[in-house]
N, C-alpha and C positions, 0 to 999 in steps of 0.2 A: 492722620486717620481719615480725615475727609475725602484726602485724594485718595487713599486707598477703595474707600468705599464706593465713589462715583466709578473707579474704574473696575470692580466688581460687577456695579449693578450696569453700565456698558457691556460687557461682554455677558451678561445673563439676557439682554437686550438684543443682542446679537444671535445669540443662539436660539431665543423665542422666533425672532424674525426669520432666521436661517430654517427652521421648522415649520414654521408658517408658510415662507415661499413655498417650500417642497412641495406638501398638502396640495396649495393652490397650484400649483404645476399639474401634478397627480390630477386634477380633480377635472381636467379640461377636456382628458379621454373620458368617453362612453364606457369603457371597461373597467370595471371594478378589480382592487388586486384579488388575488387568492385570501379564500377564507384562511384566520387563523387566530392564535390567542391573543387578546388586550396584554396591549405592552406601555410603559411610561412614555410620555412625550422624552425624544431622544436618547434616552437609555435604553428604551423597546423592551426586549423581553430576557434582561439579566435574570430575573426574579423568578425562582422556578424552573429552571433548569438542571439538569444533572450533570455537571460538569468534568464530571471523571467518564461519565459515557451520554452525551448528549444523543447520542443516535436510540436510547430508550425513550428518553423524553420526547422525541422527533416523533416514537414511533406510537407514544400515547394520544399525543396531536393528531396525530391519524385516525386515530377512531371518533374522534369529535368533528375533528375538521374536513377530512378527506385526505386522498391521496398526494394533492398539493396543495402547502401549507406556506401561510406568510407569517414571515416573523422581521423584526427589528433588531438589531446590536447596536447601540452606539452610531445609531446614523446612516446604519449600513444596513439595505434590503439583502435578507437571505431567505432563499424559494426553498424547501424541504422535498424534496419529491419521496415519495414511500413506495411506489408501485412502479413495476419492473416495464410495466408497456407505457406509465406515462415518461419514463426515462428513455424509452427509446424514441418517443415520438420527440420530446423535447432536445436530447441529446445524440441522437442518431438519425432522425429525418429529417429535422432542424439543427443539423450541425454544424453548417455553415456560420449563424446566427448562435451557437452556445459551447464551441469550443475553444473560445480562450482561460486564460486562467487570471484570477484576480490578482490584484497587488497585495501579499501581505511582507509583510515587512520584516517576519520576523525568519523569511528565507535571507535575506541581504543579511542579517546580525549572525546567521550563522555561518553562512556563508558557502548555500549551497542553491545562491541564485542562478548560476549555471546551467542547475539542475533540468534536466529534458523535461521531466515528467510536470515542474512548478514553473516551466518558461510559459508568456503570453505567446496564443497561435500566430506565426508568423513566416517570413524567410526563414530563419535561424534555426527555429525549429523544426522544419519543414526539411533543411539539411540534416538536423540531427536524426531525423527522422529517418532519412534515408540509408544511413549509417547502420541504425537498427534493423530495419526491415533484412539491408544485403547478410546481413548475420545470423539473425535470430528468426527467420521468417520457415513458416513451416516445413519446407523442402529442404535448408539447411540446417535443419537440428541433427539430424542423423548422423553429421560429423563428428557430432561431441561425445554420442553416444559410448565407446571406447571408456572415453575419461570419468566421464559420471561411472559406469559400471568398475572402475578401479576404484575411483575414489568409497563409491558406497560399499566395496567387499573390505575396506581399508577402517571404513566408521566400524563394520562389524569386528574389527579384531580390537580397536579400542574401546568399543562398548563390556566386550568382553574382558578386558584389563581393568577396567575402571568404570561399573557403569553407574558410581558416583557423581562423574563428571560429567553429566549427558549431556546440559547445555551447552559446557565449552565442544564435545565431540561434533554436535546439531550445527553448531555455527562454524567450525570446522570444514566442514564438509561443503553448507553452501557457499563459503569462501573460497575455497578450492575451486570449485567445480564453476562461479563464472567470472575469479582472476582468472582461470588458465582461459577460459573460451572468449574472455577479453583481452587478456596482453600475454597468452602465453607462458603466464607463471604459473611453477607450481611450488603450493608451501610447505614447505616442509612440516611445520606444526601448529597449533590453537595459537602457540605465542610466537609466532612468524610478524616480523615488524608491520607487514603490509594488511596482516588479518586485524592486528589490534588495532593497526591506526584507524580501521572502517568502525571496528569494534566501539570505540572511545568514541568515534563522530557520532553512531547509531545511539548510542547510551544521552548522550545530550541534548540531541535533534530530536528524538521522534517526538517528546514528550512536550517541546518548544516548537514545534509546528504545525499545530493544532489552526485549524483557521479561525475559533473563537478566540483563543489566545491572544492572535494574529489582528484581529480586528481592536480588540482592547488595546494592545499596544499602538496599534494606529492610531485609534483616537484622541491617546493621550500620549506625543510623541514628547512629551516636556518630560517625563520620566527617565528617559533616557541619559538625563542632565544631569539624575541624581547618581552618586557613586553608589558602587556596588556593594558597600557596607549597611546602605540604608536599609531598613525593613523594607522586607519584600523586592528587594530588588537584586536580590545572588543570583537572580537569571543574567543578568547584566557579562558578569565574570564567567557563566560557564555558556555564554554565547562566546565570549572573547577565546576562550580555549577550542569551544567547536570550528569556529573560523581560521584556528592555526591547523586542526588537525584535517580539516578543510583540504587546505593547501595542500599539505603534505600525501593526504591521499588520490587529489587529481594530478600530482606530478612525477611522483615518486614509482609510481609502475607503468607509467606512459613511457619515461625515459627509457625504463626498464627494455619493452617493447624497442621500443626505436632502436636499441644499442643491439636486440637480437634479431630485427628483421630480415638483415639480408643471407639469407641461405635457408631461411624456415619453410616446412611443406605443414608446419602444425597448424591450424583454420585458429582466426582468432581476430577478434572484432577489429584492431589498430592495424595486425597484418592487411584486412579484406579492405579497409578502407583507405588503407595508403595506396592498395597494390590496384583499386579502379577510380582513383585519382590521376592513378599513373596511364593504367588503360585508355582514360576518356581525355587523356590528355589535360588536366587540369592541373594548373600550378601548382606546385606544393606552397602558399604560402600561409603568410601566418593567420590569416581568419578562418584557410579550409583548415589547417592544423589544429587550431585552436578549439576549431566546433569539433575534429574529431576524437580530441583531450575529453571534450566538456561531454560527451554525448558517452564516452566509455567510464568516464568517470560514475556518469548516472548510473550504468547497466550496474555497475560493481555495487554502489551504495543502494537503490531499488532489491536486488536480486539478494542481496544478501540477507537485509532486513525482511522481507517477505517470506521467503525459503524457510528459513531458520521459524519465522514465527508459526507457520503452517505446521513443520513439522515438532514441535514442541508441543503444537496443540492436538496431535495426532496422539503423542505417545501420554497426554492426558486423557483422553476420551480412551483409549485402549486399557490405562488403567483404572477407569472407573466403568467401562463395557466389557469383562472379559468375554460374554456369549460372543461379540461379533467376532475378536480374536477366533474363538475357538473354529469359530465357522472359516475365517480365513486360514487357520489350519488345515483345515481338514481341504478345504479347496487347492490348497498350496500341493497337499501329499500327494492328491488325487491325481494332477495334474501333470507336476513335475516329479515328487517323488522327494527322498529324504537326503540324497545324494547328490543334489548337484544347488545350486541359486535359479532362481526365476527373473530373467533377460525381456526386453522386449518383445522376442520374438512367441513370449507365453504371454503376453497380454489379453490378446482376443482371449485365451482357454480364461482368466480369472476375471473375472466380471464382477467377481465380489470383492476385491481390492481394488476395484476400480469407485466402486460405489461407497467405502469406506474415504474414498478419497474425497468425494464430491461429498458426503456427508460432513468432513470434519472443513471442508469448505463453506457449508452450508451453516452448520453448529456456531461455528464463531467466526463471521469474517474477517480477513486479517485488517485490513481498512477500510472501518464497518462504514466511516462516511464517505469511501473515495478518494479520490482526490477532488477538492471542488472546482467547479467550472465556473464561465461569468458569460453573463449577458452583451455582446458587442453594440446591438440596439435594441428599442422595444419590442416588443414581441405579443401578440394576444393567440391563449392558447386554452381552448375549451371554454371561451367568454373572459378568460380573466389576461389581465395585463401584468406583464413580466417587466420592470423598468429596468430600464438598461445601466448597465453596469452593475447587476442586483448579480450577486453569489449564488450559484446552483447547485448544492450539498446532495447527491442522489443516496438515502439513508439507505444503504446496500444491507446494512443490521437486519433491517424491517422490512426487507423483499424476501430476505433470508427465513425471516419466521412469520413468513405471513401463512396466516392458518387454512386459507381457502386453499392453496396451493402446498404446502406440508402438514398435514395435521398432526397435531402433537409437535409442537414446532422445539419445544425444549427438550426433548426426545432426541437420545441419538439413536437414529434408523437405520441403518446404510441400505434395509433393501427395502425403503421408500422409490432408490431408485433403480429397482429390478424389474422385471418384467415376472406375471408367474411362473415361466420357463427359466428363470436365470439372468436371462437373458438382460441387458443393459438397456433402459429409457431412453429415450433423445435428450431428457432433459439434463445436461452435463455442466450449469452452475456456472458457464465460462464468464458472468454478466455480473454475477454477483462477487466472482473472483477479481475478474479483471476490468472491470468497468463496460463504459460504452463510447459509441463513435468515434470519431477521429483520432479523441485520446487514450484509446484502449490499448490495453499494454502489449507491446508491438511484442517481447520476450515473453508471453505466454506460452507457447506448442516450447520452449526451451524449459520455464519452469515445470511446466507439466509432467515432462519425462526425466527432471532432474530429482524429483519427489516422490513418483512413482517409486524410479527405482530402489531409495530408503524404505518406502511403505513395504513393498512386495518383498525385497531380502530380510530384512528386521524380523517382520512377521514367518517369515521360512525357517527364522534360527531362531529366535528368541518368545519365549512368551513374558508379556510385560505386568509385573505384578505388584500389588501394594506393599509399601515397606514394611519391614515385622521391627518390632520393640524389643528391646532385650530379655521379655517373656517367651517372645517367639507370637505375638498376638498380630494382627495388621491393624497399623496405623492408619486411622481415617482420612480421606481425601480430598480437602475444599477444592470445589472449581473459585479459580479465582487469577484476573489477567488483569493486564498492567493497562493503561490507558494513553494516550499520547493517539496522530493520526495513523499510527497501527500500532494493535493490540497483541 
């Protein structure tokens, strides 16, 4: 019992000390951190958090604290930013200096440290990079165009068979739509082996990669050691399954790819980057192969998960707004008429599906915190000192309904962003969507038009309505979304 206890009160010794040092580190700069709330000595600010959606709680810190906000986890400095211009200054002018990504751990357990979007800024990435840019970069989206416009006249006839199954139809379709513009597949159904197996990694992951999570496990990596049986520990076993289905979905349509390359004129991320490999003369070998596996892997697992949540929250807002439906009706008829679907090339004429879009952009971010960024070194930015290797969380929630700039921010608006004439705003949400600087999402101008064209047909055939009860009465409609680092 004695030795138990000395070597208790040793490592409580340790950790006062370990905290202490820091402090006294900290204290040597003339620059004070960012204001923020009173947190415990090295637990920081567990206590009063909202855990299911921190990026509310972030965004109440905001009105006390300001726009950049310090807080603690477990030892670990995390910066909140809330305002869209100090994110670009921090994270687009200063980018050099805030676009790596921190270590969380609990990308490795699942096993999608591959991952483009969750790698640290580097070489590696910088390839992966380049991979996405030759593909998905604004000049070459129009190739895909074709297949999106099949695929979305395709969700319309199974909306219409069953439109019981929306979700599975929603996840369908963005499945579809960036396997084939990644490795040239196309799936035959919802239960297509290669849609589930994204299906079953999204289902386990998103809600296990949280970076609060992320950091809690780190702290305490002895947990790790207990089995999966123990209380509170079934994350353990359904990391161990996301890791298998892992595997299986960066390999399994890669081959696919590789087996169908030679004779293909279909555009497609594995094709474009084998074939200016080949062009520049670069070895085919197994590190460029490998980052082009890991970088296509990403577009499929990114694009699916986002797509899908986007458009689910579309067909929420339309059934609790019918006026703006009704208005994109009437836009739709006006324009194109009742006989044919609405293509690209009717974009410019509807300005009001357009702003329905950046509206349900705006309403619920899909990853209201980002992805977060980390500090490479210190940094002092508006007087206050950034410590290096501190988490940069840009709460995209709280830019989203910030009220100086939307008023009525819980309000769905769509023609908040119209002009009096109709006519469409500059302000187009791309920052709130897709982040900032370096690591802003290279496959945006490809989601964009893969989305649209769901919004704009959906709305041309269907009107979206509340369910009726077996009186024939309509059944009320909670807003309400799942949590994980998208929602």
């Amino acid at each position: 019992m004695h030795s138990r206890t000395t070597t208790g009160t040793l490592a409580f010794g340790c950790l006062v000390a370990l905290y202490l040092g820091r402090r006294a580190l900290r204290s040597r700069t003339p620059y004070p951190l960012p204001p923020g709330p009173p947190g415990l000595p090295w637990v920081g600010n567990v206590i009063g958090i909202n855990m299911d959606a921190p990026w509310l709680t972030y965004a109440e810190w905001a009105r006390t604290y300001g726009d950049l906000v310090y807080s603690r986890l477990l030892g670990k400095d995390i910066i909140v930013i809330n305002s869209e211009q100090v994110a670009k200054d921090l994270l687009e002018i200063q980018s050099r200096n805030h676009s790596d990504r921190p270590y969380l751990i609990t990308n490795e357990l699942c096993g999608v440290d591959f991952n483009t979007v969750l790698m640290p800024y580097g070489d590696r990435w910088r390839l992966h990079r380049r991979f996405f840019h030759q593909t998905f970069r604004l000049g070459a989206v129009p190739r895909f165009l074709p297949y999106q416009h099949s695929r979305a006249c395709h969700l319309l006839q199974r909306l219409l068979e069953a439109p019981e199954k929306l979700s599975d139809h929603m996840f369908e379709y963005t499945a579809s739509v960036i396997l084939n513009s990644t490795y040239n597949y196309d799936p035959t159904s919802r239960k297509d082996d290669l849609v589930e197996i994204v299906a079953n990694v999204l289902k386990i992951t998103i809600p296990a990669l949280r970076p609060d999570i992320a950091v809690i496990v780190g702290a305490f990596p002895w947990v790790l050691y207990l089995p999966s049986w123990f209380p509170g520990m079934s994350f353990k076993k359904e990391m161990e399954v996301a890791r298998a289905y892992s595997k299986q979905y960066l390999e399994r349509p890669f081959e696919y790819a590789l087996q169908n390359v030679n004779g293909s004129v279909t555009p497609s991320m594995v094709h474009d980057g084998l074939r200016r490999m080949e062009g520049d003369g670069i070895s085919l070998d197994e590190s460029s192969v490998q980052a082009l596996k890991e970088a296509a892997g990403t577009a499929f697992l990114a694009a699916s998960e986002t797509s899908n949540s986007f458009l689910m929250t579309f067909f929420l807002m339309m059934v609790v707004n019918p006026g703006a439906q009704e208005k994109a009706h009437a836009q739709i008829d006006a324009v194109v008429g009742r006989h044919s679907l609405p293509g690209m090339d009717d974009r410019a004429s509807l300005p009001f599906i357009d702003a329905i879009l950046r509206e349900t952009l705006r309403y619920s971010p899909v990853v209201p915190l980002s992805i977060p960024h980390a500090a490479v070194d210190d940094a002092i930015y508006g007087g206050y000192h950034i410590p290096k290797g501190a988490i940069l969380l840009a709460n995209l929630w709280s830019m989203a309904h910030d009220e100086s700039r939307y008023p009525i921010p819980d309000a769905f608006i769509p023609e908040r962003f119209l002009n009096d004439d109709g006519s469409l705003k500059p302000d187009d949400t791309e920052h709130i969507a897709f982040g900032f600087g370096r690591r802003m999402c290279v496959g945006r101008h490809f989601a964009d038009t893969s989305v649209w064209a769901v919004i704009a047909k959906v709305l041309a055939v269907f009107k979206i309505l509340r369910p009726l009860d077996e009186n024939g009465m309509e059944v009320p409609v909670e807003l309400r979304f799942s949590t994980g680092i998208a929602v």
